[in-house]
N, C-alpha and C positions, 0 to 999 in steps of 0.2 A: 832371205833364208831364215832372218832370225824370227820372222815377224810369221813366217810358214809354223816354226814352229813351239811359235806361242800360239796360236789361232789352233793348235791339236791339243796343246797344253790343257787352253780354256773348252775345247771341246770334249777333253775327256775329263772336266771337271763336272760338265754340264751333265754328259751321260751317266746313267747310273752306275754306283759301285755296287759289283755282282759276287759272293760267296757261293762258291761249287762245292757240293759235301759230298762225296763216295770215295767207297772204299776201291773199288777198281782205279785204277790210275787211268787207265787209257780213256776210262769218258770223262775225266777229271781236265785232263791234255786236250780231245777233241774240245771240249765246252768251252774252255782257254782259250784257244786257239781261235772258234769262233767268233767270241764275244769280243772277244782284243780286237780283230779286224773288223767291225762294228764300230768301232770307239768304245768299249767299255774299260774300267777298269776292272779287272777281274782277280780274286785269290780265290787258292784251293784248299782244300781239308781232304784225310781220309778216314778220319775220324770223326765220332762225335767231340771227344774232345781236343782235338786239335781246333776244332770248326768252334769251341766254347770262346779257348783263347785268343780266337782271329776276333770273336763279337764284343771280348771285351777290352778290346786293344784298338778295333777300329769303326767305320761306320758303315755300314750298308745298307743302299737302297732297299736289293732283292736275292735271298737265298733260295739259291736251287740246291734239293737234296733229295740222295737216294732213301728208301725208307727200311731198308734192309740191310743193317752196317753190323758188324762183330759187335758185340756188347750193347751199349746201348744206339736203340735204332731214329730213323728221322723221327719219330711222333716225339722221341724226347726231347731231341733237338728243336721241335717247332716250341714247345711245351717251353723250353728255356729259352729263348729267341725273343717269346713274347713277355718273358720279362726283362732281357735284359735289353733287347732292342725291337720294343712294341710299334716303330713307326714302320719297319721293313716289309715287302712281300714275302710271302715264304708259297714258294713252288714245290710241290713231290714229288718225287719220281717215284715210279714203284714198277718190277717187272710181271710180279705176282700180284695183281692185283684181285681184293677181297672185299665183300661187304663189310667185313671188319673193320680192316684198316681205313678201308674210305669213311664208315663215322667216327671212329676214333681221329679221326684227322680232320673230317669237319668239327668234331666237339674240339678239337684243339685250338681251332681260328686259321686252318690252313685255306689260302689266296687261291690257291690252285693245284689239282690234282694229272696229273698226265702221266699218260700210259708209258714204259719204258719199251719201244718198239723200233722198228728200220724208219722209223717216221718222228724219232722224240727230238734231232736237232730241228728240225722245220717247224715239230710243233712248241719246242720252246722257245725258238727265234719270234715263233708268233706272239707266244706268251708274253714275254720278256717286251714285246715291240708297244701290247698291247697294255700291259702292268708302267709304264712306260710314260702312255700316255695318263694313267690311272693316276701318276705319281703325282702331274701336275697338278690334277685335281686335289688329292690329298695334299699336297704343299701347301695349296690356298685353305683348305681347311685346319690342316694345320697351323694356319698363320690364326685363325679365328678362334681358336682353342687358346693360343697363348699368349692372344689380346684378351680373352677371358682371364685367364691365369693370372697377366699381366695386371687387368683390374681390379683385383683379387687380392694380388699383394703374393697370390700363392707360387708366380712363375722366376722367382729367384733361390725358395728353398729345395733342393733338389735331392732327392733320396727315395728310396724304395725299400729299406729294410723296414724291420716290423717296429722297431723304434722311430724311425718317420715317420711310418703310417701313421702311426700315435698321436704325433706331433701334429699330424694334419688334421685326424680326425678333434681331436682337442680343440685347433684352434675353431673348426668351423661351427662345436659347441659354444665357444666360452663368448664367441665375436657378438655376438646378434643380446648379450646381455650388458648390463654396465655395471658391474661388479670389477673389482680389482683385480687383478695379474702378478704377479711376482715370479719372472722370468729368473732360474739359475744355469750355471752353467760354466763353465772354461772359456777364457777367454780366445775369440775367432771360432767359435761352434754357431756365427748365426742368429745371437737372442734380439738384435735391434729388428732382422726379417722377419723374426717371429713376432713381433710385437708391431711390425707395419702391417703383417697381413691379418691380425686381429682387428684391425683398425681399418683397414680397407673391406671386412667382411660386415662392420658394424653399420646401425642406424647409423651414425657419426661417419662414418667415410667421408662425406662430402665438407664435412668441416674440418680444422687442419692438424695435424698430427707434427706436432712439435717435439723436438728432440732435445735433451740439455744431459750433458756429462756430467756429474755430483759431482767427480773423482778430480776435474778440469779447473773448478773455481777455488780461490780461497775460501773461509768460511763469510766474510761480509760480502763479498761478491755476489756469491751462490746467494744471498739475501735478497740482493739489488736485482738479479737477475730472474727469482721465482716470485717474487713480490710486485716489484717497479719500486718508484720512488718518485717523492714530491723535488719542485724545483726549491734548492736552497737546503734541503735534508742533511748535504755533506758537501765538501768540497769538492767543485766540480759537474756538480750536479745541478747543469744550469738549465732544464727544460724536465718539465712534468715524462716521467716514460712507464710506459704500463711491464707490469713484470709476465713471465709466460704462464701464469695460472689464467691474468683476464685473455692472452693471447691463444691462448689454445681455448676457451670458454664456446663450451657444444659440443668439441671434440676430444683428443686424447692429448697428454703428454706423459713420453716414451723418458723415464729418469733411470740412467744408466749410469751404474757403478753404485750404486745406494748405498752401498755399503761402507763408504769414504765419505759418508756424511759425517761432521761433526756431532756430538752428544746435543749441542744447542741447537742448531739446525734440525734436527732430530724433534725434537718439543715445538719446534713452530712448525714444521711439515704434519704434527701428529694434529697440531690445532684446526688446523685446514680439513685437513680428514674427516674431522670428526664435526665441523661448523660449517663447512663450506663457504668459508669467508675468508677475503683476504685481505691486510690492510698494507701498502704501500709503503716506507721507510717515508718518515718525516709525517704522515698521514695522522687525520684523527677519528676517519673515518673506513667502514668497511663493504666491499663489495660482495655480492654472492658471484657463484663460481661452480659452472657447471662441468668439470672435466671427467673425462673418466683416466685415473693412474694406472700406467704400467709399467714397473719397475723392474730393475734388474743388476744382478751382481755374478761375482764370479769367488765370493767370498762362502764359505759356510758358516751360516747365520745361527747355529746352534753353539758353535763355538765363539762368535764373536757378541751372543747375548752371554753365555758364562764369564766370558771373560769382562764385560762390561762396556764391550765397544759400542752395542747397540741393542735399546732398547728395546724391551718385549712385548711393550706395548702397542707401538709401532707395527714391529715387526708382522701383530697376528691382523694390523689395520690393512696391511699393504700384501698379505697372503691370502685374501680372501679365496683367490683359484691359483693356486703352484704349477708351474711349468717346468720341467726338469730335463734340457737341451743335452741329450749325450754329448760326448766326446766324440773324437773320427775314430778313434780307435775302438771303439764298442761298436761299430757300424760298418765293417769294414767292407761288406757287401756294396756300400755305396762310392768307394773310392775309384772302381771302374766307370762309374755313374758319372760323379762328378770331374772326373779327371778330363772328360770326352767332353763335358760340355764345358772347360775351360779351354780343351784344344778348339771347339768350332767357336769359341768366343775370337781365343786370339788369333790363329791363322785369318780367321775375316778381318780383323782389326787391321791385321800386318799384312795380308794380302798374298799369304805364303801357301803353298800347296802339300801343307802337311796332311797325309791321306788318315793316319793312325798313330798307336802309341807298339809300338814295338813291344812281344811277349816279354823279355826282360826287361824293358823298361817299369812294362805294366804288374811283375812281381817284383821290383823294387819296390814303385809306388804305395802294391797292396801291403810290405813286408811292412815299412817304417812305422811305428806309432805316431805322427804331428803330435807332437805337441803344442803345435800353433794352433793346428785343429783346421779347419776348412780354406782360413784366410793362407793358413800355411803353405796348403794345396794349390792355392789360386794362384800366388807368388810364386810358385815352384814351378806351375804348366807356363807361366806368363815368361819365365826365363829361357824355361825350354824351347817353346816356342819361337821365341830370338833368335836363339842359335842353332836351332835345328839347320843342317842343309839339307838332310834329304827328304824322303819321303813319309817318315818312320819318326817319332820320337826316340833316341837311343839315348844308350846309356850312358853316351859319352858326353852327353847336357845334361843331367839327372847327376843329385848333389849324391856324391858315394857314401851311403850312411852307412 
């Protein structure tokens, strides 16, 4: 019996999750009804906005919707669909149907138009059977989209507000040049992905892309460790080791926290900059040194050059191109976004059949300001996820802020 009904379980993971949007109840019930004894999972809306907060709380293969609803009607809803969940079908119903609405709804990206008549469950059973098998196809295409992405560097930073955009459109300017970067930001907004996917879009991708934390080492350490060092230099120091300027050399190195560099570390990083040489600890000699820098803080460097922490000479070596990482809270359009692809991260990880984020869940989520900023996010779906038992992210795993 158990094993019966795990084998539905997995079977109505497999089939598509289907969103019914009309304002009539009773085709809302008939479609339900249908598609459930199909193996689907199915929710309903009678609203455009009720149908808003199901898409951004859960995920759906394929929506079927009337296009004639009190206020606003389906074309808005396809209209918002494709952006908030651009992988889905979206099917129309319409009883009145018009040369109008039908281009207004192919300029929209609507999958499918069907007539609302004695004939519309047969003919969206077909739909549905046929969109279906459409999915598979798009699955594998989508798998090849986000091995692109993936190669890219661009398939970990996720957002769709008009400060992403930015973010995106910038990097895919600045990658293909070797000029400098100076990444800022709050700390967990993302500035090391942004600075991998600069590096993955450049001539240099195939060379290595090395990371060192400023903020991590002492100040002689941070020395041995951007430089190298001869054997016999210092104590301990029993074998020749190249430091990560010759080790990154062709490609990039990612220096994060720059801002917690010492005043003296500061003058020999500026020396580099500006010679492209680098000489080793204990050394009497110098190497040339092809890297491209991309730096990054969470400090504000107008206040920490007045104040005397860091110098301005520097500073304008290593800002040739400024990147300026919002916060989560200035993007808060993206919180439904991200929130969903940490649930489909972790439910796969865990192996758990979380379908969505619960409408309360998902107005807590958008309400809170992070202050951790994204990472905060990820740590938060990543618990929830744990203890979730049902099917629903609630709010009774969600931190009561």
């Amino acid at each position: 019996m158990q094993g019966t009904k795990a084998a539905i379980k997995e079977t109505e993971r497999e089939m598509p999750h289907i969103l019914v949007v009309d304002d009539e109840k009773s085709i809302c019930e008939l479609l339900e009804i249908t598609f459930r004894k199909e193996g689907h999972r199915v929710e309903v809306a009678n609203s455009v906005e009720a149908a808003k907060r199901k898409l951004e709380s859960q995920i759906f293969d394929i929506i079927i919707s009337d296009i004639r609803m009190p206020g606003a009607d389906g074309v808005d809803l396809l209209k918002l669909a494709k952006e908030i969940a651009p992988g889905s079908f979206f099917l129309l119903i319409t009883g009145v149907p018009t040369i109008e609405t039908a281009i207004a709804a192919i300029n929209s990206g609507v999958d499918r138009y069907v007539i609302k008549d004695h004939q519309l469950v047969d003919q969206l059973r077909r739909a549905v059977h046929e969109v279906s098998e459409n999915l598979k196809w798009k699955k594998e295409a989508g798998y090849l989209r986000r091995e692109l992405r993936r190669l890219t560097g661009l398939d970990k930073i996720i957002g769709q507000s008009p400060k992403m955009r930015a973010i995106f459109d910038m990097i895919q300017t600045v990658a293909p040049q070797s000029s400098r970067v100076l990444i800022t930001g709050e700390s967990g907004t993302g500035k090391e992905l942004v600075a991998r996917a600069i590096h993955e879009n450049s001539v240099r991708a195939q060379a290595p892309f090395i990371t060192i934390n400023c903020g991590a080492f002492p100040e002689t350490l941070l020395e041995s460790e951007l430089f190298g060092y001869m054997k016999g230099a210092f104590t301990g120091a029993n074998d020749n080791r190249r430091g990560l300027f010759q080790a990154a050399h062709g490609g990039t190195l990612f220096m994060d926290e720059i801002g917690n560099m010492s005043l003296t570390m500061q003058v020999k990083l500026y020396r580099v900059l500006q010679e492209g040489k680098v000489r080793p600890i204990g050394s009497t000699e110098e190497s040339d040194v092809d890297v491209r820098i991309i730096a990054a803080t969470n400090k504000e460097f107008e206040k920490e050059i007045a104040e005397g922490r860091f110098r301005e000479d520097l500073y304008y070596r290593l800002s040739v191109i400024p990147i300026q990482v919002p916060p989560l809270r200035e993007r808060r359009d993206d919180i439904p976004l991200l929130a969903r692809h940490f649930l489909e991260r972790f439910r796969t990880t865990m192996g758990k059949p979380i379908e969505g984020i619960s409408p309360e869940g998902m107005t807590r989520l958008e309400s809170y300001d992070w202050p951790g900023n994204v990472r905060e996010l990820e740590n938060t779906m990543e618990r929830a996820v744990a203890l979730e038992t049902g099917r629903e992210i609630s709010l009774r795993v969600l931190p009561d802020r």
